[in-house]
GUZA-337328 format. One record per atom (N, C-alpha, C): x, y, z; residue in one letter. Coordinates in steps of 0.05 Angstrom, whole numbers, padded with zeros to 5 digits, always signed. Layout:
residues N
XYZA/...
//
This chain:
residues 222
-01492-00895+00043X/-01480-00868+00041X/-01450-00869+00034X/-01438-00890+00049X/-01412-00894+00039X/-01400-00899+00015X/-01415-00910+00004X/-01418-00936-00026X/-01416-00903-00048X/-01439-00885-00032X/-01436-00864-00059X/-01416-00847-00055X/-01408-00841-00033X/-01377-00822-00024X/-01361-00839-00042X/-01355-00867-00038X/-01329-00882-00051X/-01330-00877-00083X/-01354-00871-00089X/-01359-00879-00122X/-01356-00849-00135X/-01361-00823-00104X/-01346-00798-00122X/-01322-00791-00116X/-01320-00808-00099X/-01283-00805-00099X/-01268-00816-00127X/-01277-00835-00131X/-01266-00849-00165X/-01278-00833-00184X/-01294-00816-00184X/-01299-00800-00196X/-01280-00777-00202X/-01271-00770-00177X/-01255-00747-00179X/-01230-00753-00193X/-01215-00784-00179X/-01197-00792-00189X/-01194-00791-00227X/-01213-00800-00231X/-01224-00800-00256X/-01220-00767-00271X/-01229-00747-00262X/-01232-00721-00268X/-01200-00719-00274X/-01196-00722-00245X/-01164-00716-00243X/-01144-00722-00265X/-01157-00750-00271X/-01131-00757-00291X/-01144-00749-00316X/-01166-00736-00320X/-01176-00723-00347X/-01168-00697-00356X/-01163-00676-00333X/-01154-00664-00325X/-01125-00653-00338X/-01113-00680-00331X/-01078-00685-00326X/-01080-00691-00365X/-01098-00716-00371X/-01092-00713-00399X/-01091-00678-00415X/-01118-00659-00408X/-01117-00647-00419X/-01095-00621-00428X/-01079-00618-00399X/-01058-00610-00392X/-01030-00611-00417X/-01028-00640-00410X/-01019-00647-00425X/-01016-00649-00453X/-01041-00646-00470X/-01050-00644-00498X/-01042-00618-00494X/-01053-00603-00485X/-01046-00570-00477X/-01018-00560-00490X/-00995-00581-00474X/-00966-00566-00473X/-00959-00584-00507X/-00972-00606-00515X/-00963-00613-00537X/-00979-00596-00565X/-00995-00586-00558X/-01012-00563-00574X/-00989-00544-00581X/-00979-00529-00555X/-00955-00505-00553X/-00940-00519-00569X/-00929-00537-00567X/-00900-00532-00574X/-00897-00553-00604X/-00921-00567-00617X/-00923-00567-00637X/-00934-00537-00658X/-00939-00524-00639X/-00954-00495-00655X/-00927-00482-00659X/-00905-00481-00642X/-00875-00473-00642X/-00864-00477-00666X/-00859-00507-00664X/-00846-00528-00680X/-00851-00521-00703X/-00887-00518-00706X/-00890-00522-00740X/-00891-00497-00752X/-00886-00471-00736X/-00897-00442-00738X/-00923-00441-00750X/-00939-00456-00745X/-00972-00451-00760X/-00990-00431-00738X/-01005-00422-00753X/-01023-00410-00733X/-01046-00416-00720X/-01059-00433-00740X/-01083-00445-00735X/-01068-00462-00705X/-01046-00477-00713X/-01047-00492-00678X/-01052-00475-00656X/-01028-00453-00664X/-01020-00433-00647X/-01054-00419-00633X/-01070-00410-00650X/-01096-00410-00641X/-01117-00425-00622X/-01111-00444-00632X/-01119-00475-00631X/-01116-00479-00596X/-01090-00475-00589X/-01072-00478-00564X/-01083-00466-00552X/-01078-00439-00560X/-01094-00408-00543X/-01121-00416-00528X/-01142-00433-00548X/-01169-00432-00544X/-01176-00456-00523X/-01154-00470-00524X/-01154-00495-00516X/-01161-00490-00483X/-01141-00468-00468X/-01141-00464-00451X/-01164-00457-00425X/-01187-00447-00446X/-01213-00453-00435X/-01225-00475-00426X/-01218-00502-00435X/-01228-00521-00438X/-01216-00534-00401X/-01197-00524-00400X/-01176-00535-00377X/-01189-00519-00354X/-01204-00488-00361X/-01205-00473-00338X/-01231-00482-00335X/-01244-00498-00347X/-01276-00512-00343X/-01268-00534-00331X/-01255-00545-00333X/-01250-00575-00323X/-01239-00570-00285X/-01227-00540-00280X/-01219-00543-00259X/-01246-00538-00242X/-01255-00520-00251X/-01286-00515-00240X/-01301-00531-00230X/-01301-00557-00254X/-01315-00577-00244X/-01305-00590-00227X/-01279-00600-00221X/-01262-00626-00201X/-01272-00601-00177X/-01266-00571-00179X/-01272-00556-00152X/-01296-00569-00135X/-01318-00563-00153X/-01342-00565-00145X/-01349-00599-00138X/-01336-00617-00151X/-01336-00640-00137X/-01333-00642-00121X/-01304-00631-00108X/-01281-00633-00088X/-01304-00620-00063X/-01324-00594-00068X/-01341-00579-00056X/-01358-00605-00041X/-01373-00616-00055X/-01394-00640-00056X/-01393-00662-00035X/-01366-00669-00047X/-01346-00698-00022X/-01346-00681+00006X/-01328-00655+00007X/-01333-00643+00027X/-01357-00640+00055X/-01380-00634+00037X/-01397-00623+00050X/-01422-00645+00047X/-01412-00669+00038X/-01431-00690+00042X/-01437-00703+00059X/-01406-00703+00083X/-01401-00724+00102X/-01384-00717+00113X/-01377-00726+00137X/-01349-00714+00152X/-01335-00735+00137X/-01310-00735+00123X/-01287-00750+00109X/-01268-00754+00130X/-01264-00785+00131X/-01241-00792+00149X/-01211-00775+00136X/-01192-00784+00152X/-01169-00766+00154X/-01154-00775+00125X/-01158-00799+00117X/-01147-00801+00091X/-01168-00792+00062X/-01187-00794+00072X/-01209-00779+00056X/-01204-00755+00039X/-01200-00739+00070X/-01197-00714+00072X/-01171-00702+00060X/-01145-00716+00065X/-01125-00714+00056X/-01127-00714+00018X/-01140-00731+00015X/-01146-00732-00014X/-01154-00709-00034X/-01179-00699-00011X/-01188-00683-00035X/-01182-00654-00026X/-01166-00651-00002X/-01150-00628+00006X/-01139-00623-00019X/-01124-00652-00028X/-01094-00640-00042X/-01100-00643-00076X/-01124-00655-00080X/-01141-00653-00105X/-01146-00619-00110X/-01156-00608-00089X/-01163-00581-00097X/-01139-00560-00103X/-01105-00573-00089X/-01079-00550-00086X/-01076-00555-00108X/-01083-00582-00118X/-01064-00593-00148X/-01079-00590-00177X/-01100-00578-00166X/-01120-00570-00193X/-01109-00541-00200X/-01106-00516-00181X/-01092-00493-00180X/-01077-00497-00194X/-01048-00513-00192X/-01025-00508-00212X/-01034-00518-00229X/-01050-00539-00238X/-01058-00548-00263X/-01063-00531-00275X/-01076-00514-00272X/-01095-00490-00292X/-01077-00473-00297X/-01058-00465-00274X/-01034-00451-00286X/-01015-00466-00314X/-01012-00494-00303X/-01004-00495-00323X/-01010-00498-00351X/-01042-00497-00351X/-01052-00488-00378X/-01050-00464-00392X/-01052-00442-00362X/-01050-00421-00373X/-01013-00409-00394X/-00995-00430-00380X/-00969-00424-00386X/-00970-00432-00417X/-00986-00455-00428X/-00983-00468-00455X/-00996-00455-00471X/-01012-00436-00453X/-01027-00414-00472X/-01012-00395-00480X/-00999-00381-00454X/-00976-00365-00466X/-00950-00365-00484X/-00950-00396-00480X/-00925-00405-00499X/-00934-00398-00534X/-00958-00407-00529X/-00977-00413-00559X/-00982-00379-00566X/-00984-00358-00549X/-00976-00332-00559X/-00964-00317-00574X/-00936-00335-00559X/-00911-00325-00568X/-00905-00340-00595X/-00910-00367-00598X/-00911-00385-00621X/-00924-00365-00648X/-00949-00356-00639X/-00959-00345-00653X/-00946-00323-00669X/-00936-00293-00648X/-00921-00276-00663X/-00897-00289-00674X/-00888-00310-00673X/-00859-00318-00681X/-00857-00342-00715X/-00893-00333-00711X/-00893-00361-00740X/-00890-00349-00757X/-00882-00326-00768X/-00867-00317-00794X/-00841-00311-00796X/-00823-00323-00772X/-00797-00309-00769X/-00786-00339-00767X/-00762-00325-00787X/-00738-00356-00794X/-00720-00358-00750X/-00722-00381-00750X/-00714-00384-00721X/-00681-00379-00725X/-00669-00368-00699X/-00653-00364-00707X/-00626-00384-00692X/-00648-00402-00685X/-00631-00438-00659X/-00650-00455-00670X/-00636-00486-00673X/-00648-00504-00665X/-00663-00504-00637X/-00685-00512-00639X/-00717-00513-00620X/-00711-00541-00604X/-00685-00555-00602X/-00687-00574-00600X/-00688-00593-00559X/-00672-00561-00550X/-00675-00568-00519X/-00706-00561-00504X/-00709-00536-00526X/-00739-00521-00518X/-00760-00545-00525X/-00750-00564-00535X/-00779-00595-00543X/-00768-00618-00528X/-00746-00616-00524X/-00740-00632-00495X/-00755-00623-00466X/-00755-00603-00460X/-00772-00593-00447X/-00798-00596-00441X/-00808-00583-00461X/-00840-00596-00471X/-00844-00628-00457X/-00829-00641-00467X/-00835-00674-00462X/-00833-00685-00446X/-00809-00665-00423X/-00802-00678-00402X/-00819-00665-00382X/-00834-00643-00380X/-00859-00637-00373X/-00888-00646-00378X/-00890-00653-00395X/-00908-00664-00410X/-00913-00687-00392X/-00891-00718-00392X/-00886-00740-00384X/-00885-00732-00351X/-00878-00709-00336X/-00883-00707-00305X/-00911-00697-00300X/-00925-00680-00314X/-00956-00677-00312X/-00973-00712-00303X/-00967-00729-00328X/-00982-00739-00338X/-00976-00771-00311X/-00950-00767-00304X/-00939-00780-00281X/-00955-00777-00252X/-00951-00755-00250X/-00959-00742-00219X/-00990-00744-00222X/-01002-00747-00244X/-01033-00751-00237X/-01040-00784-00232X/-01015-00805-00248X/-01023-00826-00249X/-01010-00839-00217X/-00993-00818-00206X/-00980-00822-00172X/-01009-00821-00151X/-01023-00803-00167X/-01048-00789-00149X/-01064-00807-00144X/-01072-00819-00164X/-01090-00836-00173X/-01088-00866-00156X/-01061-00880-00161X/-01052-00904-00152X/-01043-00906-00115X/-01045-00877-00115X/-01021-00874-00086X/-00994-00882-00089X/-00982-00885-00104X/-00948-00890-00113X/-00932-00858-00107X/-00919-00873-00084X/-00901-00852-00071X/-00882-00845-00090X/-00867-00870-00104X/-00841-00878-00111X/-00848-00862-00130X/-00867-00864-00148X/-00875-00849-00175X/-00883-00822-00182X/-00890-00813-00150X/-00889-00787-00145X/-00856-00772-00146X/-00849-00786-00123X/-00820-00778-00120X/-00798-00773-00142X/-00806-00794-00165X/-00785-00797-00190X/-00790-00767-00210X/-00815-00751-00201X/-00830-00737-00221X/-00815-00704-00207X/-00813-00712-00176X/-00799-00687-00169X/-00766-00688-00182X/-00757-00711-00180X/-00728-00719-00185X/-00719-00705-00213X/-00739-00707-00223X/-00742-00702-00260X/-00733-00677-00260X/-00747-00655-00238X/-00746-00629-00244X/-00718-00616-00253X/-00698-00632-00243X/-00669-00622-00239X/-00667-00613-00280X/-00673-00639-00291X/-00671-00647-00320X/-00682-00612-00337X/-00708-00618-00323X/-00722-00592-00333X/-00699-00565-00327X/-00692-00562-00309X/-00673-00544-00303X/-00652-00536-00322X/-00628-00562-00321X/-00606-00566-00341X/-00616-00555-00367X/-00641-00563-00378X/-00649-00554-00405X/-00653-00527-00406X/-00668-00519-00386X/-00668-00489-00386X/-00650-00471-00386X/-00619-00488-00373X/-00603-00471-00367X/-00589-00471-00396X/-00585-00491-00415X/-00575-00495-00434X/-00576-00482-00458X/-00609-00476-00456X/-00626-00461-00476X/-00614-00432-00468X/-00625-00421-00453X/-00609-00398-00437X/-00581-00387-00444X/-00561-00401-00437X/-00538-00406-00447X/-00532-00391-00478X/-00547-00411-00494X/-00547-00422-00527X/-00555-00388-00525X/-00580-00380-00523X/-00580-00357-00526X/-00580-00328-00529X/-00555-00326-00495X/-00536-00316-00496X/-00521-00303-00510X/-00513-00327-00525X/-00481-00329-00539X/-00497-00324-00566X/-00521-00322-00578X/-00532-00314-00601X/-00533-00289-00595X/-00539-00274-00579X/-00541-00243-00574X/-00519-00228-00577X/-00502-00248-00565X/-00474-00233-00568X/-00457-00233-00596X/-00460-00251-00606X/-00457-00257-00634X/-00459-00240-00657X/-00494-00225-00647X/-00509-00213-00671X/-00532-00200-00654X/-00527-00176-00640X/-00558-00168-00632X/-00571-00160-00644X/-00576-00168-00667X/-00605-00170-00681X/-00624-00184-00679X/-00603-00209-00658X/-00619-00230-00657X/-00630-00229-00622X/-00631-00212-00607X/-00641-00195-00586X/-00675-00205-00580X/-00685-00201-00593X/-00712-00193-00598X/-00723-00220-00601X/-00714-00241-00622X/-00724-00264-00614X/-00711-00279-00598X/-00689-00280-00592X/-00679-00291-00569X/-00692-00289-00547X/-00701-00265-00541X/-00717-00257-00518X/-00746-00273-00521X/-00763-00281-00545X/-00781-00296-00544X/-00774-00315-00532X/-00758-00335-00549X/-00752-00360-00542X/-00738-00362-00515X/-00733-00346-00502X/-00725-00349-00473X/-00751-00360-00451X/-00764-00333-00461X/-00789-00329-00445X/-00806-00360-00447X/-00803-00373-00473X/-00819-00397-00483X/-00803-00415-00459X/-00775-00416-00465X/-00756-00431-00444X/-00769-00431-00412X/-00765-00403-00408X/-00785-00403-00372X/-00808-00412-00369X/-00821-00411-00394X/-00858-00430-00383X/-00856-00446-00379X/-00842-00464-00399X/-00836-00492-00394X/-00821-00497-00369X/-00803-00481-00359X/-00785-00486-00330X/-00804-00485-00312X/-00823-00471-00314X/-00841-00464-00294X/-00871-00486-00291X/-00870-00493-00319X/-00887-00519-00320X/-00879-00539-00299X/-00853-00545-00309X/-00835-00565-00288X/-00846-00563-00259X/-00834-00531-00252X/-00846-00529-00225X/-00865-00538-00217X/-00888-00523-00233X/-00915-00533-00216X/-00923-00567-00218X/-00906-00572-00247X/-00914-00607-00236X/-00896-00623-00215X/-00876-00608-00211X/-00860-00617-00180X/-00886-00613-00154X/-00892-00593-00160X/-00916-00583-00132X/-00935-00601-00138X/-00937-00610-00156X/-00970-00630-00159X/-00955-00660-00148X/-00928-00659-00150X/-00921-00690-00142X/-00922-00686-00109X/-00911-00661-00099X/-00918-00656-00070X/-00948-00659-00064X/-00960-00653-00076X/-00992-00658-00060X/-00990-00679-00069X/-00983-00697-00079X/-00994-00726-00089X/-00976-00747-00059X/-00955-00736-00054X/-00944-00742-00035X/-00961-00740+00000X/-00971-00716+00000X/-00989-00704+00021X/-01012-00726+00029X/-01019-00729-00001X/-01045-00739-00004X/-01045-00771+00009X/-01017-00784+00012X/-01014-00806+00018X/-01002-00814+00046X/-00983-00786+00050X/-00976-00787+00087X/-00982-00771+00104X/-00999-00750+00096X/-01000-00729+00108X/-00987-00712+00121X/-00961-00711+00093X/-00945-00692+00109X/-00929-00678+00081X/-00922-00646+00076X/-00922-00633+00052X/-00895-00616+00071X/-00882-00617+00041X/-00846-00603+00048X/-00850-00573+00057X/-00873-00563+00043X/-00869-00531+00064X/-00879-00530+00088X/-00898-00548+00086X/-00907-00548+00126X/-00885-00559+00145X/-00870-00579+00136X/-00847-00585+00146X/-00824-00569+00149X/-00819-00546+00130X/-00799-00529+00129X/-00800-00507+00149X/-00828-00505+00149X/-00844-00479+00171X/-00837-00491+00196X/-00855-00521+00201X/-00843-00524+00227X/-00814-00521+00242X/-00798-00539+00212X/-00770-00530+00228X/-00759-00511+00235X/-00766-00481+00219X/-00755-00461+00232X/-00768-00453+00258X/-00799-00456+00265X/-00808-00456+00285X/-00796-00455+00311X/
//
């Protein structure tokens, strides 16, 4: 009985990091559909997003399976607790690369009016913490979890930079209002990508001591 619990636990692991690739393909879909203003990607991206909200379904119903197969020791259980919090933001963050790939879309006939170049810094440096925090999950590497929350700051700076940049294009010329305001909005998915793959390095953390920064924050005010 054990032998088959252990073999769908690597299973899940498995899901997980399939999961994490797809995610990933996901946010490089977006922001090559950006990059190249095409639409077919831009589509492409959009549709993609289905594929991610099937995949969470399935790790669910795994995660369901292990559950209700056996009573799961405490590290067991810790596992696929934090398999099921970290599938949630996953799917969000499919859904965000979808939205990016929206906006990509209305924007592929319009001359840009900035270099794209912090907004693809972004992309990558989310991209590379997705793809991190699933391989933290996977191995139990604290250290590798930890480096993936550390990252977030980076994601930040870029956001704020992009932001910034344009600003000072609005003010310049508000004509340029209207797509500025796209490319902002493109800026926050990706900030927000960041986030949720900071929260997936917290469950990946959970998953290994059993212990997660908002339950700790709650207690302290307690």
């Amino acid at each position: 009985m054990r032998n088959r619990f252990d073999r769908q636990l690597t299973q899940l692991n498995n899901e997980m990091i399939a999961m994490g690739v797809q995610i990933s393909q996901a946010i490089g879909l977006a922001i090559n559909a950006l990059l190249s203003q095409n639409k077919e990607k831009a589509k492409e991206a959009i549709q993609f997003d289905q594929e991610i909200d099937h995949k969470e379904r399935e790790i669910e119903s795994l995660c369901l399976k292990l559950l209700l197969s056996q009573q799961p020791v405490a590290r067991d259980l810790r596992q696929i607790s934090a398999a099921l919090k970290m599938i949630t933001d996953m799917e969000r963050i499919g859904d965000h690369a979808a939205d990016i790939s929206e906006i990509a879309l209305l924007l592929s006939d319009q001359q840009y009016i900035s270099h794209l170049g912090k907004i693809e810094e972004m992309a990558k440096l989310t991209s590379t913490m997705v793809l991190d925090s699933m391989q933290a999950f996977v191995d139990k590497d604290m250290e590798k979890a930890k480096a993936v929350i550390a990252r977030d700051d980076a994601v930040d700076k870029a956001f704020y930079d992009v932001k910034k940049n344009l600003i000072d294009l609005i003010h310049q010329n508000p004509d340029n209002g209207s797509q500025a305001t796209d490319l902002l909005m493109i800026a926050k998915y990706f900030e927000r990508i960041g986030d949720h793959a900071t929260n997936i390095a917290e469950w990946v953390l959970f998953s290994i001591t059993g212990s997660h920064k908002s339950a700790d924050q709650l207690e302290a005010k307690a």
